[in-house]
C-alpha positions in Angstrom: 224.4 185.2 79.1 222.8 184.9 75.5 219.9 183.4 77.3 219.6 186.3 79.9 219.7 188.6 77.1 217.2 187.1 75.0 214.4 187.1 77.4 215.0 190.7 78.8 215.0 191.7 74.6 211.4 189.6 74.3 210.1 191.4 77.8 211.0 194.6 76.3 209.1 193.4 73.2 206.0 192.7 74.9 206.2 195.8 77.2 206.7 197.8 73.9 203.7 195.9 72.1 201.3 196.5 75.4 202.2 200.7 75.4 201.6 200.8 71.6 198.4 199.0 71.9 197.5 201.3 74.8 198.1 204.2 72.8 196.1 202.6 70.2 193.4 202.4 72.4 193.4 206.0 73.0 193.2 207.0 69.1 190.1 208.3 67.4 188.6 205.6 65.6 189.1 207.5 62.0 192.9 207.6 63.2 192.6 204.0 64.2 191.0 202.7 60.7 194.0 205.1 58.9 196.6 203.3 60.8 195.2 199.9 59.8 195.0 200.9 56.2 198.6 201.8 56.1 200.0 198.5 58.1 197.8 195.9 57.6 197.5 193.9 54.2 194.6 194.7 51.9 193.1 192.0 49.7 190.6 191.9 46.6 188.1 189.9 47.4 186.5 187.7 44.3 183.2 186.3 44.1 182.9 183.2 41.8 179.6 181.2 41.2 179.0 177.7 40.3 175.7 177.2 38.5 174.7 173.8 37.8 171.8 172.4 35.4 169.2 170.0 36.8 171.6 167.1 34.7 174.6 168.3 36.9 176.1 170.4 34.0 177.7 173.4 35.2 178.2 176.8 33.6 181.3 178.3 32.3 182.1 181.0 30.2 184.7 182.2 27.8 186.4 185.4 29.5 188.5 187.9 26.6 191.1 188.7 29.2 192.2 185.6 30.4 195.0 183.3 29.5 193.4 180.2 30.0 190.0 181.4 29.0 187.5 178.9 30.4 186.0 179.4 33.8 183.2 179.8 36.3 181.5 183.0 36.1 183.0 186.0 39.1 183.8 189.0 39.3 185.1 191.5 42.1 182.9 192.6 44.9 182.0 196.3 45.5 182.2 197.9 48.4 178.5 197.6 50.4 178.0 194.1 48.3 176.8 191.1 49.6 178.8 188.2 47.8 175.7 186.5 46.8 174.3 189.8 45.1 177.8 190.3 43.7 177.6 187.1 41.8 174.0 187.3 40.7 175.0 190.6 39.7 178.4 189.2 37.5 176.3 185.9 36.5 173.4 188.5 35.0 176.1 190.7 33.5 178.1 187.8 32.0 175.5 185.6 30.9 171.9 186.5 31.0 170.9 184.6 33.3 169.1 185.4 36.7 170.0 182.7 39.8 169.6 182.6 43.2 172.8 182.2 45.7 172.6 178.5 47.7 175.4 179.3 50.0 179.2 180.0 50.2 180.9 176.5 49.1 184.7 177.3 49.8 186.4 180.6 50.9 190.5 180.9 50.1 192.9 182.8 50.0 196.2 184.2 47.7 198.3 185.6 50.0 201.1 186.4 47.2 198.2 188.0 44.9 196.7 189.3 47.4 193.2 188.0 46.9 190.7 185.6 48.6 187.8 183.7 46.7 184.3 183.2 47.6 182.6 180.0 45.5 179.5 180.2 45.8 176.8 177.7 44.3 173.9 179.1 42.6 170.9 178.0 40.9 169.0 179.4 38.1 165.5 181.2 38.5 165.5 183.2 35.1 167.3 183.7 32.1 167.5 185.6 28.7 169.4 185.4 25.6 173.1 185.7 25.8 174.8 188.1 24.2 178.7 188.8 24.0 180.1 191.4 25.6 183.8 192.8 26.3 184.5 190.4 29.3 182.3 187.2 28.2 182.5 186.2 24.2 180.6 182.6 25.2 178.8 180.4 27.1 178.6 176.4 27.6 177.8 173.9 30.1 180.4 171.4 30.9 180.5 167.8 32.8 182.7 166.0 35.0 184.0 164.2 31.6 184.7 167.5 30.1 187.1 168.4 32.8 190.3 168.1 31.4 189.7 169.2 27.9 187.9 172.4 28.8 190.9 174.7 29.1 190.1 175.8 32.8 192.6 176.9 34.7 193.9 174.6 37.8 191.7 176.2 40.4 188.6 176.0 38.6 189.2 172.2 37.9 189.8 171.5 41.4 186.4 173.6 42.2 184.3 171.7 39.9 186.1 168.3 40.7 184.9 169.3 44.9 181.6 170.2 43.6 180.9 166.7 41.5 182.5 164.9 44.2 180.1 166.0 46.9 177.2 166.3 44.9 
């Protein structure tokens, strides 16, 4: 009987699901995107670059607003921004120097912060002198040995620690 019951409830599930997505269907694609807005989850999506020196050394910089204040430059992409022009864009802002996007390394996601990361690797074609700023008080270059001294958070140790290893 419980049996019987449960599988007319899941046929009336998926009739249910099939009419809605019908009516869907039907909907003005402004009404459709609204819809999607409202229901579905939105994430940030975060752009972070890792720009290694000819020696291997990689880039990191000291943000102000973060608790463990060593990490790999980023920043958040804009609407209509590439990811690659997003981090030559934060690597410029935050450093002074101009690089050149190699290709997307690792893509994740946050699902409680609602976030997902781009790494990207990068290589630089320019630079000038650094100067502080608000978001970015310093700059060094790190190496594998540095790695657990350099008060990086977690995620950025286990970024570089992929990048080394495959490099």
């Amino acid at each position: 009987m419980l049996l019987a019951a449960a599988k007319l409830s899941s046929m009336g599930s998926s009739l249910l699901k099939r009419l809605l997505m019908a009516c869907f269907r039907r909907m003005p694609e402004p009404l459709q995107w609204c819809l999607q807005r409202l229901i579905l989850p939105s994430f940030l999506v975060g752009v972070v670059g890792v720009v290694p020196r000819e020696d291997g050394m990689v880039l990191v910089c000291r943000h102000t607003y973060r608790r463990q204040p060593w990490g790999l430059p980023s920043g958040w992409l804009r609407p209509g921004e590439s990811a690659e022009d997003c981090i030559c864009r934060e690597v410029a802002e935050e450093t002074g120097l101009a690089i050149e996007a190699d290709g997307v390394r690792w893509v994740g996601s946050d699902a409680r912060r609602r976030r997902v990361d781009i790494v990207i690797q990068c290589r630089v074609v320019g630079h000038r002198a650094f100067r502080p700023s608000h978001e970015v008080d310093s700059v060094r270059w790190i190496g594998p040995p540095d790695l657990r001294d350099a008060g990086l958070h977690q995620a950025t140790r286990r970024v570089l620690r992929d990048f080394w290893a495959e490099d």
